[in-house]
ZALUM-91643 format. One line per field, with one value per residue (C-alpha): residue number from 1; chain; x negated, y, z. Coordinates in steps of 0.02 Angstrom, whole numbers, plus 50000, padded with zeros to 5 digits. Each point is the difference from the previous one (the first is absolute). Layout:
N
n: c(NUM,...)
chain: c(A,...)
px: c(X,...)
py: c(Y,...)
pz: c(Z,...)
***
This chain:
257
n: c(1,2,3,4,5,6,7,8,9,10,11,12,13,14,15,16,17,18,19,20,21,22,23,24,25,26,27,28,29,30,31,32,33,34,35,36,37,38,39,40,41,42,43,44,45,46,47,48,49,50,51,52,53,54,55,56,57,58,59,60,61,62,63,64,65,66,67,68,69,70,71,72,73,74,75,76,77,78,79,80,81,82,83,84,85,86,87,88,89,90,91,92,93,94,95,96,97,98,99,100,101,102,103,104,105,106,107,108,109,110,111,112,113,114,115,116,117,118,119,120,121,122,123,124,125,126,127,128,129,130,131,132,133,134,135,136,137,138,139,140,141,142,143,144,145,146,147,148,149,150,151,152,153,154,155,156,157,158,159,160,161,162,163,164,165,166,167,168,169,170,171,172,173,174,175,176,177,178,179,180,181,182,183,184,185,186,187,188,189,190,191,192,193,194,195,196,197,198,199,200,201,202,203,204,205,206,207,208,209,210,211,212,213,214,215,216,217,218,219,220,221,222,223,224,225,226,227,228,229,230,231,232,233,234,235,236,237,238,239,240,241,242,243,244,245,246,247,248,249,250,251,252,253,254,255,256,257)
chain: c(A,A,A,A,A,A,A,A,A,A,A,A,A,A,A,A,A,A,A,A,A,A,A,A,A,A,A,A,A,A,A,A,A,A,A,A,A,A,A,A,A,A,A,A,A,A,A,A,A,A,A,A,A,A,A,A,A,A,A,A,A,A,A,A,A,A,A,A,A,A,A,A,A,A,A,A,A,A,A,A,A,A,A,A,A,A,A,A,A,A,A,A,A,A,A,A,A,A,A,A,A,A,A,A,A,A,A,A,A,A,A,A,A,A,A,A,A,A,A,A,A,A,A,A,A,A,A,A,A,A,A,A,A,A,A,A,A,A,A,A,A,A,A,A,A,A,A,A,A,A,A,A,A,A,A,A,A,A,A,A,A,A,A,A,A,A,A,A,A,A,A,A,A,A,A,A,A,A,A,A,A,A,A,A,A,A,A,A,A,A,A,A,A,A,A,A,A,A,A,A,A,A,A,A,A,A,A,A,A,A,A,A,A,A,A,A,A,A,A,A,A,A,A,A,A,A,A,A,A,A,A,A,A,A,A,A,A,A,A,A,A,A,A,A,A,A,A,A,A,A,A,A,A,A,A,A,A)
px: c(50000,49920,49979,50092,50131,50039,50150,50073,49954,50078,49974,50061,49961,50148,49990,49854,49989,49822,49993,50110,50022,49817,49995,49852,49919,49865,49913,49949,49816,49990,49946,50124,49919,50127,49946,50054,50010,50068,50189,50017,50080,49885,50010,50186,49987,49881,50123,50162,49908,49945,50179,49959,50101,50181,50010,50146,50009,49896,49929,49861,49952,49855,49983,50148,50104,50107,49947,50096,50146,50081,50149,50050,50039,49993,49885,49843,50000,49816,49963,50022,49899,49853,50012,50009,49860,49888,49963,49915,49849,49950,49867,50010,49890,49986,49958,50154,49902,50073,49866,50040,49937,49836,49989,50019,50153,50078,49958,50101,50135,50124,50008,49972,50173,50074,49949,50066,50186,49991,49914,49835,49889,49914,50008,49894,49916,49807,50024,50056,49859,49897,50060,49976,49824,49989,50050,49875,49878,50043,50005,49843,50084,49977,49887,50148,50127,49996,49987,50156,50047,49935,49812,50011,49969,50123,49956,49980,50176,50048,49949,50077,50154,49987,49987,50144,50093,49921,50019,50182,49973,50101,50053,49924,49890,50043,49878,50023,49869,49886,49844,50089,49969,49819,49842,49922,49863,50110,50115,49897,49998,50207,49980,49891,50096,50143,49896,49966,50185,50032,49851,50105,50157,50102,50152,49985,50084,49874,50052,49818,49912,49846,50030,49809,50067,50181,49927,49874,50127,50142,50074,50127,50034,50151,49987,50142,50077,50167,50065,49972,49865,49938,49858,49937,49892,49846,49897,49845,50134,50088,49844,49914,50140,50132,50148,50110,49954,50027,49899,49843,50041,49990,49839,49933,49979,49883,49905,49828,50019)
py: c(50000,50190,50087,50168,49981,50163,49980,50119,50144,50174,50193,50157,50158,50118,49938,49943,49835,49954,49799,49937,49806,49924,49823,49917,49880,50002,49841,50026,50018,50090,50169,50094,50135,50132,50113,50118,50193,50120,49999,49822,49990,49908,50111,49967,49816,50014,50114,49884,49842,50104,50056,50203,49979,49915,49910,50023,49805,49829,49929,49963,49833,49968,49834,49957,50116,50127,50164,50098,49964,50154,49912,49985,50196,50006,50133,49954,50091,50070,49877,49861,50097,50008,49814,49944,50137,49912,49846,50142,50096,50160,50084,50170,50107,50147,49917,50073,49955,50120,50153,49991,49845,49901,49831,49886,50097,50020,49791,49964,50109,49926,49835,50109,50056,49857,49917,50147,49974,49838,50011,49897,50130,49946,49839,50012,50172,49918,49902,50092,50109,49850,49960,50164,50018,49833,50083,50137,49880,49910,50155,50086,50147,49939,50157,50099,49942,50157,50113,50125,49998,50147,49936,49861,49988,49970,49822,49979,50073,49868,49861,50062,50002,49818,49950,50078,49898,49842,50004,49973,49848,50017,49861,50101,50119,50153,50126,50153,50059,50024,50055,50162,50106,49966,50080,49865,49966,49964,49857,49856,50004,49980,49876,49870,50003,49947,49864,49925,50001,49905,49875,49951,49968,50149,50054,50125,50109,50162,50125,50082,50087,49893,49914,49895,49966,49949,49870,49941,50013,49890,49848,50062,50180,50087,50140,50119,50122,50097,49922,49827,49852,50017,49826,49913,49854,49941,50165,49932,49951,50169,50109,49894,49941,50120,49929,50185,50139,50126,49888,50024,50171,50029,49880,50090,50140,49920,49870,50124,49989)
pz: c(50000,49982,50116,49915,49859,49889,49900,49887,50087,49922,50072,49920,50079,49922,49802,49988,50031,50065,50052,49848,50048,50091,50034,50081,50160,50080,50096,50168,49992,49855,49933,49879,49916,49911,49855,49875,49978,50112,50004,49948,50159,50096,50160,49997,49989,50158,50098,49958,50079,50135,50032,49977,49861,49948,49839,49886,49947,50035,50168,50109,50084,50130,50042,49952,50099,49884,50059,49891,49869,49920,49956,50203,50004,50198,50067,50083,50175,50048,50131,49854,49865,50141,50009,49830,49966,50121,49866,49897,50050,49888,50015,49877,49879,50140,50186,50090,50173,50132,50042,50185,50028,50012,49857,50113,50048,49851,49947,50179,49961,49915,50118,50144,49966,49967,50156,50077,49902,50040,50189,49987,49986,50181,49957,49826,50020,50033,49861,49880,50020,50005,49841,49922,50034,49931,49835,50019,50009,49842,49929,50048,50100,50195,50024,49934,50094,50115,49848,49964,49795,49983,50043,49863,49854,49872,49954,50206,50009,49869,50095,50174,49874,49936,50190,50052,49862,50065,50184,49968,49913,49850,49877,49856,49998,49866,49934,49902,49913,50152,49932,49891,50150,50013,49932,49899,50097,50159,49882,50022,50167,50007,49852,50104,50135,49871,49926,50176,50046,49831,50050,50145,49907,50048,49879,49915,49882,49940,49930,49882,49856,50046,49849,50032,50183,49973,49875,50119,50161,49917,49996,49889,49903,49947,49872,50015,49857,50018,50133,49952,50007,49820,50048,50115,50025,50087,50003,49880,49866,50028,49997,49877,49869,50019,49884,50009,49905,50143,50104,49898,49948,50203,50019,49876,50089,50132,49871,50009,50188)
***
């Protein structure tokens, strides 16, 4: 069974329709990489799964468990969106880590306050931040830990970023485009610690330009055009034998790279 099931997904803003009908799984385990020019809508895609936005049409299934059918027109309440959200961790282009608070803070956060909703924050409150400097460690930042945002750099502000998403243990982890924010020479920095997470098997769905990197990254590649998945394949067959023609017009692009 995959672990997420994408079916027939459809978002308009106003008339425009941007998500026109995507169908897809992913394997738990696996990397998706997602590429194609701006406005090809896949920022959308990202923010339906992740429940910041409601599709028009189609459904979502992680692990089986329907997370979302259109055709049921009930409401979700907020308390339910939070829940369903939690299968999904996104981490975005800009770092969005709170000012006021230290890294380590702002990776604790989020199940700080659920604890708190749900009253075990005493009971899991050493190890949680056990766990988070954990993270740090795997991803080279435990002499940050203390730092505010605003004494990082932004590939270190990256990586707090990608630990907050992780320390809530989500089903699938989404990116979207998290290097665009970042000075070159501070990309490969957030790129390894993406290659390590997809050493150890963690699902994936990202969201890049890094045309070299989401080849390398992948177990599988979608290319999207206009609101629809114009290929996709096995990324050396994609990248290397394109069989659409706006597939390799788009490679092309990137072939002296």
């Amino acid at each position: 069974m995959p672990i997420l099931e994408v079916k027939n997904l459809r978002k308009s803003f106003g008339n425009v329709e941007v998500l026109k009908g995507i169908d897809f799984t992913l394997e738990k385990g696996e990397a998706l990489s997602i590429i194609g020019s701006s406005g090809s809508g896949k920022t959308t895609l990202l923010r339906c799964l992740n429940f910041l936005e409601r599709p028009d049409n189609g459904s979502i299934i992680v692990n089986g468990e329907t997370l979302l059918d259109c055709s049921d027109p009930s409401t979700l309440s907020d308390s339910q969106i939070r829940k369903k959200r939690l299968h999904f961790g996104l981490v975005f282009q800009s770092f969005n880590l709170f000012p006021q608070y230290t890294a380590i803070q702002n990776v604790v956060l989020a199940p700080k306050l659920l604890a708190k909703e749900n009253h075990t924050w005493e009971k899991i409150k050493y190890d949680l931040y056990d766990e988070a400097f954990d993270i740090f460690k795997e991803i080279g930042l435990t002499a940050r830990k203390d730092n505010y945002p605003h004494q990082l750099s932004g590939g270190q502000q990256q990586r707090v970023a990608i630990a907050r998403a992780l320390i809530m243990h989500p089903d699938i982890l989404c990116f979207d485009e998290p290097t665009s924010a970042l000075d070159p020479e501070l990309t490969g920095e957030v790129l390894k610690v993406i290659r390590e997470l997809s050493v150890q098997k963690t699902t994936m769905i990202i969201v890049t330009h890094e045309m070299e990197f989401a080849r390398d990254v992948a177990n599988h590649v979608i290319f999207m055009d206009n609101g629809v998945i114009c290929e996709q394949g096995n990324p050396l067959e994609v990248f290397n034998n394109p069989k659409e023609e706006r597939t390799k017009q788009f490679l092309s692009r990137y072939s002296h790279k």
